[in-house]
C-alpha positions as CSV (number, residue, x, y, z in Angstrom):
1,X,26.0,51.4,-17.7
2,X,23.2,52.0,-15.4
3,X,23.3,54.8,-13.0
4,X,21.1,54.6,-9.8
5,X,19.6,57.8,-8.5
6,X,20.2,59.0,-5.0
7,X,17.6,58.4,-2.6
8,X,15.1,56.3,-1.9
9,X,12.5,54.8,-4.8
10,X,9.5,57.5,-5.7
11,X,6.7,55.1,-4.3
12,X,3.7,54.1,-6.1
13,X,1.2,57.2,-4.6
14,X,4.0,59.8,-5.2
15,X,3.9,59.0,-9.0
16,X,0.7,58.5,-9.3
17,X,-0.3,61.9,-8.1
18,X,2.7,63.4,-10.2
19,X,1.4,61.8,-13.0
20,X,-2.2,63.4,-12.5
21,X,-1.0,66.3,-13.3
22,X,-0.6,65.8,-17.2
23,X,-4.5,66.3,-18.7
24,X,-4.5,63.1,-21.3
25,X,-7.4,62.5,-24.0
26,X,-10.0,59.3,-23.2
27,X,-10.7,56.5,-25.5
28,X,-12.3,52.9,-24.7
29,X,-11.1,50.2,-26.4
30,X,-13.4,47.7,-27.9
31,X,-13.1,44.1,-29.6
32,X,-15.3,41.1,-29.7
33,X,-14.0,38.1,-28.1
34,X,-16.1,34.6,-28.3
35,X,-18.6,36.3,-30.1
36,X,-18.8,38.2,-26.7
37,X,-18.2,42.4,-27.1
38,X,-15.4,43.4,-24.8
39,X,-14.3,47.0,-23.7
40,X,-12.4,49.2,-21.4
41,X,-11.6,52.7,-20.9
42,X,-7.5,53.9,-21.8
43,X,-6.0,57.1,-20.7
44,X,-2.4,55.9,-22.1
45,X,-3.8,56.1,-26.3
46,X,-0.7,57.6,-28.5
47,X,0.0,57.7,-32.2
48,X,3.2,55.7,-32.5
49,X,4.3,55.6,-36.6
50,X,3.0,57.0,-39.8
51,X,4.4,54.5,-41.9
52,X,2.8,52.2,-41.0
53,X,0.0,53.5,-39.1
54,X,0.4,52.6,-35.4
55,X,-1.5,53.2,-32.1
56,X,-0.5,52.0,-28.6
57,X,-2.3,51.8,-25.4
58,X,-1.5,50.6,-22.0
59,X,-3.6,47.9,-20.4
60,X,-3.2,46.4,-16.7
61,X,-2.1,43.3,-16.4
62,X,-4.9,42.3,-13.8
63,X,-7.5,43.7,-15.9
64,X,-10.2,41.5,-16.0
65,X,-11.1,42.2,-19.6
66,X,-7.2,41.7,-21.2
67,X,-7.6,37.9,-21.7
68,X,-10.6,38.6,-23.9
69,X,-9.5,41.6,-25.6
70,X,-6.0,39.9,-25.9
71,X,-7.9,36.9,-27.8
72,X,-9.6,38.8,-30.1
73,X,-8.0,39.6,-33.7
74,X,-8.8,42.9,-34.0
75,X,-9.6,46.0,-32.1
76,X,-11.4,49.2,-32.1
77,X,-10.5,52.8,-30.8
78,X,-13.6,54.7,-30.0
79,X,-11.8,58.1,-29.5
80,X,-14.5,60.3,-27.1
81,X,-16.1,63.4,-27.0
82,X,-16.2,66.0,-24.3
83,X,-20.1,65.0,-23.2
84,X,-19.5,61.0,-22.8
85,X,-17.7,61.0,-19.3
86,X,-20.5,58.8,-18.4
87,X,-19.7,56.4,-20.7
88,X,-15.6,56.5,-20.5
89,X,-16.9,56.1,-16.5
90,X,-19.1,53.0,-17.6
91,X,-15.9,51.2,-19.5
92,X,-13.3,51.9,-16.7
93,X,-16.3,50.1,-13.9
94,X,-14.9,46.5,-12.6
95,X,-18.0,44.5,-12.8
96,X,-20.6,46.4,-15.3
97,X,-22.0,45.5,-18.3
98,X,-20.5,48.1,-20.4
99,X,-22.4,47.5,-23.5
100,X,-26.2,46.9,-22.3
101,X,-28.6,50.1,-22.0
102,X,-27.8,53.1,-21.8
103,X,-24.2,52.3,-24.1
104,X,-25.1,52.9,-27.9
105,X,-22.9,50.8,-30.6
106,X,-23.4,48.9,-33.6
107,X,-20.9,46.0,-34.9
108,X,-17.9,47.6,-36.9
109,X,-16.8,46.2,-40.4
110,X,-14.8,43.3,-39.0
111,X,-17.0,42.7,-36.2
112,X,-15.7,45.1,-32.9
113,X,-18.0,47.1,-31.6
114,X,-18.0,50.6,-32.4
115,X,-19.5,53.2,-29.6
116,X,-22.0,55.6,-31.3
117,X,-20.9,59.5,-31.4
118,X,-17.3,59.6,-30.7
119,X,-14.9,61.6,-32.4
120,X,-13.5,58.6,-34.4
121,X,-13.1,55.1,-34.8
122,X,-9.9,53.5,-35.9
123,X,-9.9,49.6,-36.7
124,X,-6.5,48.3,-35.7
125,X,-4.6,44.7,-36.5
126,X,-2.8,43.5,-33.1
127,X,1.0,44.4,-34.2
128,X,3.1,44.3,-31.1
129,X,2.8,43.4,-27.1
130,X,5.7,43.9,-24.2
131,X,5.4,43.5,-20.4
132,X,6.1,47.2,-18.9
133,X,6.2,46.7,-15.4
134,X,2.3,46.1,-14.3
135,X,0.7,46.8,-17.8
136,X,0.7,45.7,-20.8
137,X,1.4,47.9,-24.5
138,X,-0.3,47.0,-26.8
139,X,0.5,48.5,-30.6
140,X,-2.1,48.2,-33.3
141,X,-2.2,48.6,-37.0
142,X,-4.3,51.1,-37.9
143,X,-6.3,49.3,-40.8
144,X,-9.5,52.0,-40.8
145,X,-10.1,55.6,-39.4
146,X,-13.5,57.0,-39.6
147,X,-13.8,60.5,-38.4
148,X,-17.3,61.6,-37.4
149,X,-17.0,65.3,-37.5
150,X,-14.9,68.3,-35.7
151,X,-16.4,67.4,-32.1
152,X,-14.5,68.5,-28.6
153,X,-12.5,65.6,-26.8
154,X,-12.6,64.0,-23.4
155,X,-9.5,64.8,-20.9
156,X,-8.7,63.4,-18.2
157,X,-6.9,65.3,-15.3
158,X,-6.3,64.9,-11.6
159,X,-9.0,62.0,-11.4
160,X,-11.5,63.5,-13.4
161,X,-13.1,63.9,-16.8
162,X,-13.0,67.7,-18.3
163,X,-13.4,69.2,-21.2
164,X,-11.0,71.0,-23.5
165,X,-11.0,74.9,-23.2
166,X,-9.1,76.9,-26.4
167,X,-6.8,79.7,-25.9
168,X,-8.5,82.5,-27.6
C-alpha cells in the first residue's frame, strides 16, 4: 500500500537545490557509435555488484548524445581527476565537439575512447536499462579496469567542480 505524504509535491527547483548539497565524484562516459566517438559528462556513477562487476549511471532522456551512446556495444568510464574540470565542463556542453583539440584520448581495446590522465578506465558490456522518471540507468558490466595511479578525484558540489580535501 502506498502512502501519500502531506502537502504539496517538493517541485523540481526545491530538489534540485536539495540535492546540490551532496558533493558526488565526476566521470564522462565514452563509446563509439557509427564509427563516430561519443561522450558525456555523469555525476550519478555508482558501484552497483561485485559479483558480477556492475556500474550504473544516469543519463537524461533528452540528451542529445543517448541515442548514440545507447547504440553502441560497449562503453567506457573515464573516472577524473581533481585538475580536468575543464574537460568534465567540455563533455557536459550541448553542442561542442568534445573530442577535437584540446581533449586528449586514444581508442580503448574494443574501440571506446579512453580520455588520457584520469584516474581509471573501466570497459563495461551494456547489462541493464529502466526509465526513472526523466533519465535513463544504465548498468554496465565491468569487463576491464585500468587504474592509472593514486591521483585526487573530481567532485562536484553546489554547481561546481572542487577538489577533495583529507581530514588530517
Amino acid at each position: 500500500m502506498t502512502e501519500t505524504l502531506p502537502g504539496p509535491a517538493l517541485n523540481a527547483d526545491g530538489f534540485r537545490r536539495a540535492l546540490a548539497v551532496h558533493a558526488a565524484g565526476v566521470v564522462v562516459i565514452t563509446a563509439q557509435s557509427g564509427g563516430v566517438p561519443v561522450g558525456l559528462t555523469a555525476t550519478s556513477f555508482s558501484s552497483v555488484s561485485l559479483d558480477p562487476p556492475l556500474v550504473s549511471f544516469y543519463v537524461d532522456q533528452a540528451s542529445t548524445t543517448w541515442p548514440s551512446l545507447r547504440e553502441a556495444d560497449h562503453f567506457a568510464v573515464n573516472v577524473l581527476t581533481s585538475d580536468q574540470a575543464d574537460l568534465a565542463a567540455r563533455f557536459a556542453r550541448k553542442g561542442a565537439d568534445r573530442f577535437a583539440t584540446p581533449t586528449r584520448w586514444r581508442p580503448g581495446p574494443l574501440g571506446a575512447p579512453l580520455l588520457e590522465d584520469v584516474s581509471a578506465h573501466l570497459i563495461c558490456l551494456p547489462y541493464e536499462r529502466v526509465g526513472m522518471g526523466d533519465h535513463i540507468l544504465v548498468v554496465g558490466l565491468v569487463t576491464q579496469a585500468d587504474l592509472h595511479g593514486p591521483r585526487r578525484p573530481l567532485l562536484y558540489h553546489q554547481g561546481r567542480f572542487g577538489r577533495f580535501v583529507e581530514h588530517s
